[in-house]
N, C-alpha and C positions, 0 to 999 in steps of 0.2 A: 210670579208665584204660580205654581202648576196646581190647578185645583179639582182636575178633572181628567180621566186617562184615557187614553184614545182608542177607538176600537180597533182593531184586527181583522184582515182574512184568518179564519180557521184555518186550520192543519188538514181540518177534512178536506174544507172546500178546494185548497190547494191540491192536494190530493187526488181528487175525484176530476179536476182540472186535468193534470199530466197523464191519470189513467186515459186519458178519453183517447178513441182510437180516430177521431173527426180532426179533419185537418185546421190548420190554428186559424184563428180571427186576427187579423192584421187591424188595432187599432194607434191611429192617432189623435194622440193627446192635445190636441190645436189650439193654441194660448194666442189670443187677439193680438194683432200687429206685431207678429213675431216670424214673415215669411210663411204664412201654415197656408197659403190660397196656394201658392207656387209647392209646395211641398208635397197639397195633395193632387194637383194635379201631375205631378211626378210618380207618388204611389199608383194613381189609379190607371196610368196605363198598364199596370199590372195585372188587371181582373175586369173582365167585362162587365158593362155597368150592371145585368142582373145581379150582382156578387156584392154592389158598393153601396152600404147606407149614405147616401148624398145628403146634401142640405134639402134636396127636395123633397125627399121621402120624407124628414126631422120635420122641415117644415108642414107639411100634410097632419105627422102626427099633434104636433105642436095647435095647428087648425083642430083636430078634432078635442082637443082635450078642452079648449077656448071655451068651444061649442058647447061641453059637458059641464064646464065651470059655470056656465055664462047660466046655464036652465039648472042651476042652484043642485046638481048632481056629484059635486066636489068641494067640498069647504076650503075654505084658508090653511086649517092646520094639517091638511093632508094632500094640499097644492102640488108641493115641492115632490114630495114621496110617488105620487101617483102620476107625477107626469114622466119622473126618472123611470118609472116603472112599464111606463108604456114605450116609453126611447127604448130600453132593455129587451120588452118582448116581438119590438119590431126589426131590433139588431141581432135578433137572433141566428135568425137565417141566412143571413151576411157573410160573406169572408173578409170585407175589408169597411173600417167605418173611418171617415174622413170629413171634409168639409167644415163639421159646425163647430161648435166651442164644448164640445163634450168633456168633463171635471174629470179626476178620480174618482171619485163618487160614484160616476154614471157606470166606468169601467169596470168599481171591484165587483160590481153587482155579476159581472159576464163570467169570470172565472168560475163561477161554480158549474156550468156547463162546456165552457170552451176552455182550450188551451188560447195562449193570448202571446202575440211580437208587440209589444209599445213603442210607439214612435216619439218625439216629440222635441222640439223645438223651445232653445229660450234664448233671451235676448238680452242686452246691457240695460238694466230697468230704468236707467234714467232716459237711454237712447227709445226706449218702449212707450215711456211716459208724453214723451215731446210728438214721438209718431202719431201715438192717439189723441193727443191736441190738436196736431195738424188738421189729422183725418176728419175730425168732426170740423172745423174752419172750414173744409176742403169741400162738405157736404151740399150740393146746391138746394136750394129754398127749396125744389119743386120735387125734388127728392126724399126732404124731411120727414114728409105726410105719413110716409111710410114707417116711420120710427116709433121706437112703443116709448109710453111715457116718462122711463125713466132716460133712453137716447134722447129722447127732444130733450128733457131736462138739462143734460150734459152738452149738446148740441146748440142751447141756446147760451148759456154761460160761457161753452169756451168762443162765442159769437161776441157774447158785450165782455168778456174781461181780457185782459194781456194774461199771458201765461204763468209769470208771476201770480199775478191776484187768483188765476184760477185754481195752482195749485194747492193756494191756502185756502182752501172751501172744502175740506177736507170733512168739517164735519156735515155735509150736505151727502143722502146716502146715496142718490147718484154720482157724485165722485165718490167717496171712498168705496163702491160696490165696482168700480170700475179699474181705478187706479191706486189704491192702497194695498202693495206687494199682493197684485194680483197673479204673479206667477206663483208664489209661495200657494196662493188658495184653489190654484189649479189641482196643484198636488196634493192639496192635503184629504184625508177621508172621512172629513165632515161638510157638511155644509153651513161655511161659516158668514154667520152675521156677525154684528158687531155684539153681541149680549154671546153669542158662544164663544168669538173670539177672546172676548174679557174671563168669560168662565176659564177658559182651558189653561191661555197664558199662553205667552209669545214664545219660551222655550220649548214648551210640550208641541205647540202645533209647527216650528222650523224643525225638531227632531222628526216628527210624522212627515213633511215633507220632504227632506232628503232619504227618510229610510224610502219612499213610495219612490224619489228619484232612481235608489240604486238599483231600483226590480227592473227600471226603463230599459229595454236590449240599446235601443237607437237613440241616442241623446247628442244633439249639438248645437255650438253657435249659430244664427240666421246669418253671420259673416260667414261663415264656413259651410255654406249651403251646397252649393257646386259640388264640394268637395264630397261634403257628406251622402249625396247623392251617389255619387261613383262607387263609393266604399260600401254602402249600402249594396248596389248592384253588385259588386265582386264579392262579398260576404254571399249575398242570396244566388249567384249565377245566374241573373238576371243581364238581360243586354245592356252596353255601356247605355249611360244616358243623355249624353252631349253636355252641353251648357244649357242650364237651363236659365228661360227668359222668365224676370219677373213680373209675375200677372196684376200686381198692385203695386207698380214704382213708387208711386206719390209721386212729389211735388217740392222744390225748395222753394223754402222762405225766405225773403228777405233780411229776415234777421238768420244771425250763421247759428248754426248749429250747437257749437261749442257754447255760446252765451245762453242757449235755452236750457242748454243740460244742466251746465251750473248752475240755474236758478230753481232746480228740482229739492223738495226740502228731504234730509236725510231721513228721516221720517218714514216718508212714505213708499221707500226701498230699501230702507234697514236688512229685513230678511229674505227678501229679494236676492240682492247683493250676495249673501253667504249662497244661496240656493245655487244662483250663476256660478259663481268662481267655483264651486263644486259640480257642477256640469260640465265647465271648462275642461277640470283635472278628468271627468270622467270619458267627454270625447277624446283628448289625448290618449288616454291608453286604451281605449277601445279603437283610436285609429290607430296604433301601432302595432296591435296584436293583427288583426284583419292586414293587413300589409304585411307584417312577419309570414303569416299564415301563407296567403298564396303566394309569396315569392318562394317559400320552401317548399310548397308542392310542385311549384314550378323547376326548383332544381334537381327534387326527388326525380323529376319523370327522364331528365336525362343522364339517363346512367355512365356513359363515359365521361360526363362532367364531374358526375357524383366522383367517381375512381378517382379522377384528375385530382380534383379538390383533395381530396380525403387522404390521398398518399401526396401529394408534391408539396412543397414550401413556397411557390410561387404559383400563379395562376391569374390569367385575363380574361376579359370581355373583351371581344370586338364586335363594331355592326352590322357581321356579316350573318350574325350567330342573331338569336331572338332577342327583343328589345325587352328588358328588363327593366323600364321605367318611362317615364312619361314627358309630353311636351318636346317633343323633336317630329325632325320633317323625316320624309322617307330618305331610303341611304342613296350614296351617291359614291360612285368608284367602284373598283373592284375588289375582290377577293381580301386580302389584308390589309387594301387601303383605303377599304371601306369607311366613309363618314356619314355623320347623320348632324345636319345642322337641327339647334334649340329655338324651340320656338311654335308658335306663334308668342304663347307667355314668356313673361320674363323668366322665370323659373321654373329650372327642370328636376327630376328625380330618377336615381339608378338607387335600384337596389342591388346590393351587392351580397356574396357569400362568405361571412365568413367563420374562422372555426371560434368555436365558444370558450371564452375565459385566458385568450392568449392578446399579445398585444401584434396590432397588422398595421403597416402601410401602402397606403391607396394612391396611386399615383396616376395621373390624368392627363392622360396626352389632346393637347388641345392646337388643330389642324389649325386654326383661321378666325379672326373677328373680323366683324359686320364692318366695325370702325374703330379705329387704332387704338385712341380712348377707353375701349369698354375693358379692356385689359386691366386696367387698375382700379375700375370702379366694381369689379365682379366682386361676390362675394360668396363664402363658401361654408357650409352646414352640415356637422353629421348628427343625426340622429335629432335635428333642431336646435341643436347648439355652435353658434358661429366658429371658425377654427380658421388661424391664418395659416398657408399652404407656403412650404418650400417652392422657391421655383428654382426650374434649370430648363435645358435644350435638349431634347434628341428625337433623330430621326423627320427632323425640321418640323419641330413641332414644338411648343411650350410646353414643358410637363411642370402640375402642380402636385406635390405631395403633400399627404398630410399622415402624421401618426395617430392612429386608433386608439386610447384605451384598452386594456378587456373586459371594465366594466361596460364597456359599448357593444362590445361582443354576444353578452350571454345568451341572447337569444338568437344568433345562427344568419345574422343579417343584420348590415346596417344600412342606413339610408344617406344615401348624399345628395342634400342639392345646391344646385348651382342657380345664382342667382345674379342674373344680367342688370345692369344698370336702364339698359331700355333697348328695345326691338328697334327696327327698321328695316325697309327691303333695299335691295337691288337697283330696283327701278328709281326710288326716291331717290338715290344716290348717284343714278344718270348712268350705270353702270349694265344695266343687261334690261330685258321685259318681266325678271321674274319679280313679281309682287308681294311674295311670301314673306310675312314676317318673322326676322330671322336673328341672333345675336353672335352665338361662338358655335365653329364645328368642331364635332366632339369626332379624334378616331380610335381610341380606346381608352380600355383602364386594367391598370395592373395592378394587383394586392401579391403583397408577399407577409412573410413570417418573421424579413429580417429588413432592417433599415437599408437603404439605395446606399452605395459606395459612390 
């Protein structure tokens, strides 16, 4: 039952936000054991550390306020308020805030001075739940010391219980302050204990969290990390950013993984759950528009393409011409018989052009596989929906077709990928020194407006 209604940014605050003529505060939203150590250190080579509220500045402030509490200059009921308050006037100056476990909370307070990009990271909450079990297991004795009393609390429990038992200690308020659809209370814009959470009600405070989700610009899976980094960089015109290494791998357990998740009580990611699967839907179409986007600016800038395209009924790619997608070696041959082997991943991506609301066939002339096998185990994707391809011969090449929709069309480019059953090189194969991890050589692709005869 909803007993209580939730507050708001103002229209002003909002407002006086977008007026501002200062460039924006890049904050990430960092939800515990959700990749956000590897995240930020992917933002922040973006902005020279003068620019980064770090963990160690937070930390400093977090010290001084101790300090104020501790010589009776802050109460209890103005703990919470006064400490957000001081994180606030130290991030001011910032262009980018990262590292520490900063709420919504801490954030709406910034918009009434700064324009604001939100970042942030979630993750499958039972696969969240099991990480932060581990991590305190993981924690050595001599490192503990360092823990404030409510981690040692949680640090010692999930020490004497199995992960079952530990879960159900739910009403102990170091676990529920930790693990009780703690992503849902990232977002939400109260600061919720268990007496407001009963006030407000579980409806009121899942609608206030996904409404604070859809304001988020960058939202994605911690599985889809790599990826969303990239997208991130081509969205802002920032340099690619490679693969990035995880700073905090963990550890497996001897017990697998799948038995611990199951053992998570539905309970304690109820709202979690809805929160995720709508982050899911919202990285997907935020990664398709950002991909639609520069592949069209990419074809806008060639203008005899453009011409080609836009008057003929048939039209190709080859890899003599700029590479339009990803996950391939550099070309090899010449002129029209240029190929580009996939690889070093298993799966590649070509964005393709084509015209909006008609129906196309995409045909893929495919030079060579690694090993004779991969032929039938390949599989094939448009727009991320699996599709079996016509095959035939030409030009001694395997060509696959596939038919387009024009609901697949409507926005001016589709995506195809191709997806190898597994890499290998060369050399494993006792065949040349080249080491490169490699699957199928791609040497064109053809779209037309009318089906192959």
């Amino acid at each position: 039952m909803i007993t209580q209604s939730l507050p708001k940014v103002s229209a002003s605050q909002e407002e006086s936000a977008e007026a501002s003529d200062s460039k924006p505060m890049h904050f990430f939203l960092h939800i515990p054991k959700c990749g956000g150590t590897t995240f930020s250190d992917y933002l922040s080579r973006h902005f020279p550390r003068s620019a980064i509220y770090t963990a160690d500045k937070s930390i400093a402030d977090y010290q001084i306020h101790q300090q104020l509490k501790a010589a009776g200059q802050i109460s209890s009921k103005d703990n919470f308020r006064l400490l957000s308050q001081r994180y606030v006037e130290s991030m001011q100056s910032c262009d980018l805030i990262v590292e520490n476990h900063f709420e919504w909370i801490v954030m709406q307070s910034l918009v009434k001075s700064r324009k604001l990009v939100l970042y942030t990271l979630l993750r499958d909450p039972r696969e969240r739940i099991v990480s932060h079990y581990k991590h305190l297991r993981r924690i050595p004795l001599d490192d503990s010391k360092g823990l404030s009393h409510d981690q040692m609390a949680a640090y010692r429990l999930a020490r004497e219980l199995s992960f079952g038992e530990f879960c159900r200690q739910i009403d102990q308020f170091y676990i529920w302050s930790n693990f009780y659809n703690l992503q849902t209370r990232f977002l939400s814009s109260h600061h919720l204990n268990r007496v407001i959470w009963s006030q407000l009600g579980e409806q009121a405070i899942l609608e206030d969290a996904l409404k604070n989700l859809s304001r988020i610009e960058y939202v994605a899976d911690v599985k889809d990390l790599n990826e969303f980094a990239r997208l991130i960089s081509l969205d802002s015109h920032w340099l690619p950013p490679g693969r990035l290494g995880a700073l905090n791998a963990g550890e497996h357990s001897s017990q697998t993984e799948a038995d611990l998740i199951s053992q998570v009580p539905d309970s304690l990611v109820a709202l979690d759950q809805v929160l995720y699967e709508e982050g899911l839907k919202k990285y997907a179409a935020w990664r398709e528009k950002v991909l639609q986007k520069a592949t069209l600016e990419l074809w806008r800038n060639s203008h005899q393409r453009d011409q080609r395209f836009l008057s003929e009924d048939e039209w190709e790619l080859n890899f003599e011409d700029e590479l339009f997608g990803d996950n391939f070696h550099g070309r090899e041959g010449k002129g029209k018989e240029t190929f580009r082997w996939m690889g070093p991943d298993r799966e590649s991506h070509l964005y393709l052009p084509v015209r909006p609301g008609v129906p196309h066939w995409i045909s893929v002339y495919l030079l060579a596989f690694i090993t004779p096998e991969m032929f039938s185990k390949t599989t094939y994707f448009i727009n991320g929906r699996e599709v079996a391809p016509v095959c035939s011969t030409a030009e001694g090449c395997t060509v696959v077709t596939f038919a387009v929709d024009p609901a697949d069309t409507n926005s001016g480019v589709v995506e195809l990928a191709i997806r190898a059953d597994h890499t290998t090189t060369e050399y494993a194969l006792n065949r040349s020194s080249d080491k490169r991890e490699k699957s199928i050589a791609v040497k064109r692709v053809k779209l037309s407006l009318h089906p192959p005869t």
